[in-house]
Backbone as numpy.savetxt, mean C-alpha at the origin, in Angstrom:
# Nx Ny Nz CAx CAy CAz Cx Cy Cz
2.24 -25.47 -3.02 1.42 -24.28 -3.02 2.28 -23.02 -3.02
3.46 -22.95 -2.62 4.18 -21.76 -2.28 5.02 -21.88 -3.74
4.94 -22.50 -4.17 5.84 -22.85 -5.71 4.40 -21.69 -6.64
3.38 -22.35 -6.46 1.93 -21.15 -7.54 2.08 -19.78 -7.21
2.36 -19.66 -5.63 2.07 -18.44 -5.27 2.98 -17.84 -5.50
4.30 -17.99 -5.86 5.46 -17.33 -6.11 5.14 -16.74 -7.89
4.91 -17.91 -8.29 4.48 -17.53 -9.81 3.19 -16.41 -9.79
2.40 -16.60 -9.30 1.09 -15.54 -8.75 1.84 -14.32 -8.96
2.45 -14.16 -7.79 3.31 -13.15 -7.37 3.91 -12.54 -8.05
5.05 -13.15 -9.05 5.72 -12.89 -9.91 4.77 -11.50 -11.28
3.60 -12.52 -11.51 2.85 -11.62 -12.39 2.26 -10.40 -12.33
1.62 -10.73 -10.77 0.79 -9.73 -10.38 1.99 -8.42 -9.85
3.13 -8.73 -9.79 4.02 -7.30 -9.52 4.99 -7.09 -10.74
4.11 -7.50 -11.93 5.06 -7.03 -13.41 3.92 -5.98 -13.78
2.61 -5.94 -13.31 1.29 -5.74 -13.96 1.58 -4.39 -13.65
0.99 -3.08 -14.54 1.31 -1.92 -14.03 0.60 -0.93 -13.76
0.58 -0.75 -12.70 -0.08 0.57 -11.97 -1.25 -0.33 -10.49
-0.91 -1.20 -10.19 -1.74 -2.51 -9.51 -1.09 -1.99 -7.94
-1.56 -2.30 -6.96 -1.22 -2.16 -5.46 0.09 -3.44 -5.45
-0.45 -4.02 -5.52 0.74 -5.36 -5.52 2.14 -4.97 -6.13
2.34 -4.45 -7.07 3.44 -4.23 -7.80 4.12 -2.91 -6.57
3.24 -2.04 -6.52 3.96 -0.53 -5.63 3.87 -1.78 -3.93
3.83 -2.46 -4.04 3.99 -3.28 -2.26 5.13 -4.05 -2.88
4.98 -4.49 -3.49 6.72 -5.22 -3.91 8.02 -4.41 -3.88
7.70 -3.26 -4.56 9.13 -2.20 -4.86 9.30 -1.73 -3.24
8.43 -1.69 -2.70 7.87 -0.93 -1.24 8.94 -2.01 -0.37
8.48 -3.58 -0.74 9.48 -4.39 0.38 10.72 -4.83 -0.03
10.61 -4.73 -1.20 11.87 -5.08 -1.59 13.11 -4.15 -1.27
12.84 -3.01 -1.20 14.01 -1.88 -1.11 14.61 -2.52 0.28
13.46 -2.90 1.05 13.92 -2.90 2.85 13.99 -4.28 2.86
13.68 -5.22 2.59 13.90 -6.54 2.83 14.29 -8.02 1.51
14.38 -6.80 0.59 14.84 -8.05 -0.75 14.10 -8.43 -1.29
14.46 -8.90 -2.49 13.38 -9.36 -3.44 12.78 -10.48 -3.09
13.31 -11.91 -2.74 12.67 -12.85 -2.32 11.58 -12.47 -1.64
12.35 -12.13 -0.37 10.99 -12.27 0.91 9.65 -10.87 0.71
10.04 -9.81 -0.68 8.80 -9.21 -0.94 7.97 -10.15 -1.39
8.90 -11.13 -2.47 7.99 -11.55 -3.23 7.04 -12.63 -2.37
7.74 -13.34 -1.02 6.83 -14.45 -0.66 5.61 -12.97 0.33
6.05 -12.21 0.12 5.09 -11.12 1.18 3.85 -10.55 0.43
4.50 -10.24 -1.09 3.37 -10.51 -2.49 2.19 -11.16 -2.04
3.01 -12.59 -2.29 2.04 -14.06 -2.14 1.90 -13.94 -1.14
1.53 -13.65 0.32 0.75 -13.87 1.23 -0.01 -13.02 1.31
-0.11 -11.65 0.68 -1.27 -10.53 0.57 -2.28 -11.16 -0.31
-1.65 -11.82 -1.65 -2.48 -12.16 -2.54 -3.29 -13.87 -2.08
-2.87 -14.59 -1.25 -3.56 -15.77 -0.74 -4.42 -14.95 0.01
-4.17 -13.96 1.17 -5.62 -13.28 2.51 -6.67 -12.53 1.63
-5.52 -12.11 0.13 -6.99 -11.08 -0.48 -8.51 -12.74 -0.89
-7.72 -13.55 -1.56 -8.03 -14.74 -2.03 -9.37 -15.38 -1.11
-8.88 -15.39 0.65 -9.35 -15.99 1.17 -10.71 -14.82 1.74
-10.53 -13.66 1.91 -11.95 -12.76 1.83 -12.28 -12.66 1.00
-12.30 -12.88 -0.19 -13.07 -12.77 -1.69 -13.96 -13.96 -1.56
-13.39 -15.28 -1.26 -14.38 -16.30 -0.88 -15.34 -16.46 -0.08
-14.46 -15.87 1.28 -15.20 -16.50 2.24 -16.44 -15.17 2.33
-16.23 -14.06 2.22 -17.21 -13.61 2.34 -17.87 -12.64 0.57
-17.95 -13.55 0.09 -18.02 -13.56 -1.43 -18.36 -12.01 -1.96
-17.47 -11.22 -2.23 -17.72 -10.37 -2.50 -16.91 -10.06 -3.89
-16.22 -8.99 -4.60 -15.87 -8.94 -5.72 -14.20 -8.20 -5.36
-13.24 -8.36 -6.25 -11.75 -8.23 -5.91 -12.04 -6.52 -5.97
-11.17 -5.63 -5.34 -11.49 -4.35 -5.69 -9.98 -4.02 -5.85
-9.56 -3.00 -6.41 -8.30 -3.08 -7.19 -7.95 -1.80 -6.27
-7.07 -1.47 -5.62 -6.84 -0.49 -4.69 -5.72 0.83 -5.56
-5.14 0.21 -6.38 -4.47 0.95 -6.77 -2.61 0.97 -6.54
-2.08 1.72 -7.23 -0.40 1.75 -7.05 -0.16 2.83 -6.08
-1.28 3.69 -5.97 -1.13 5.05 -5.12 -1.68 4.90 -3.59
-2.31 4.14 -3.36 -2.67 3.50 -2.02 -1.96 3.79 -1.42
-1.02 2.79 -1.02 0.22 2.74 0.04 0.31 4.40 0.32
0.67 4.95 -0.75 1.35 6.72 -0.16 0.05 7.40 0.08
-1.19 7.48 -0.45 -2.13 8.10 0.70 -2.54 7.50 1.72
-2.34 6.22 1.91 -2.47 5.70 3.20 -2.02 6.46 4.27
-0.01 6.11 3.95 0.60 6.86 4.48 0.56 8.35 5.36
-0.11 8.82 4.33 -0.07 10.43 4.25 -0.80 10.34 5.46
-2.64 10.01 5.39 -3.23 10.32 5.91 -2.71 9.76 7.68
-2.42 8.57 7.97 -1.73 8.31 8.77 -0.36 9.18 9.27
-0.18 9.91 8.87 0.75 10.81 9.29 0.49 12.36 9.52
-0.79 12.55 8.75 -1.68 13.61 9.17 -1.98 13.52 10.73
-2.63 12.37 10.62 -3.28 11.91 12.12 -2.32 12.03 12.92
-1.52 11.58 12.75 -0.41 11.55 13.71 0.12 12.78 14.63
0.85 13.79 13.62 1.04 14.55 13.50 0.02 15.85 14.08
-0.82 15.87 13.62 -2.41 16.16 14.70 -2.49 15.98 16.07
-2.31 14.77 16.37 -2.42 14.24 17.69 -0.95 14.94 18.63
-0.26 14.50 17.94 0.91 15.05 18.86 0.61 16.80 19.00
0.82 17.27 17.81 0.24 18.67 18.43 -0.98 19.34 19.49
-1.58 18.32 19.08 -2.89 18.49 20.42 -2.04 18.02 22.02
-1.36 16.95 21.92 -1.02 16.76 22.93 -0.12 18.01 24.05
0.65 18.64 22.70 1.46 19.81 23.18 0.77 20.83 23.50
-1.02 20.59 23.36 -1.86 21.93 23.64 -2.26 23.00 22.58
-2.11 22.49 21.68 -2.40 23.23 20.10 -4.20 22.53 19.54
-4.54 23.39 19.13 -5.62 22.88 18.43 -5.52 23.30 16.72
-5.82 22.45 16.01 -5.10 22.61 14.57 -6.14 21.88 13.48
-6.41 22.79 12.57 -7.22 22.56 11.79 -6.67 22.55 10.59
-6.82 21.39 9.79 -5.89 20.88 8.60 -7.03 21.99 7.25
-5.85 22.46 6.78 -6.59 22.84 4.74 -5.42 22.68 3.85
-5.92 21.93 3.29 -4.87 21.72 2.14 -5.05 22.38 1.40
-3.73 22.41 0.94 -3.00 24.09 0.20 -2.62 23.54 -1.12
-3.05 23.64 -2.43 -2.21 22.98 -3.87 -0.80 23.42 -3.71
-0.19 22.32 -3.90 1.73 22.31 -4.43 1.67 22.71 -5.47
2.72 23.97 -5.92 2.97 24.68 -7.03 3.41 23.81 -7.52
3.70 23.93 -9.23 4.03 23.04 -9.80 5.53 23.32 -10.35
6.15 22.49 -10.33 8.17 22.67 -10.96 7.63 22.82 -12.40
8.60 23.90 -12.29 8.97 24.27 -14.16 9.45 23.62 -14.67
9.17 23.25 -15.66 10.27 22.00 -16.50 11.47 22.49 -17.39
């Protein structure tokens, strides 16, 4: 089974613009290509096993996931600690100018 899922794996992080592929480059930098790739295949067996068990349809999250995840998790964060220091802080996002080319 870990012989399919490697091949699984293999495909689903050549595919482009897919969550799987930006989670591979993501573990691989920090832990190597192998063990992204068996980390691939174990995202892609748990997605496998809620698609079944509670039969619903695959939803494709995207390559950009991971970094607004991030973000927003670091919003929060970042929030909190300032409250803690006694600040009250109300987030507006501001557009990033754009680089001249």
């Amino acid at each position: 089974m870990k012989n399919v899922l490697t091949e699984i794996a293999w495909a689903a992080t050549r595919t482009k613009g897919t969550f799987y592929k930006a989670r591979y480059h993501r573990l691989a930098a920090r832990r190597g290509k192998k063990r992204a790739l068996i980390a691939v295949g174990h995202s892609i067996l748990k997605s496998v096993y809620h698609i079944l068990k509670d039969t619903c349809e695959y939803k494709e999250l995207g390559a950009d996931y991971l970094i607004e995840r991030t973000k927003a998790k670091r919003k929060t964060y970042l929030k909190s600690e300032l409250g803690k220091l006694g600040y009250t802080v109300e987030l507006k996002e501001v557009p990033l100018a754009k680089e001249a080319v």
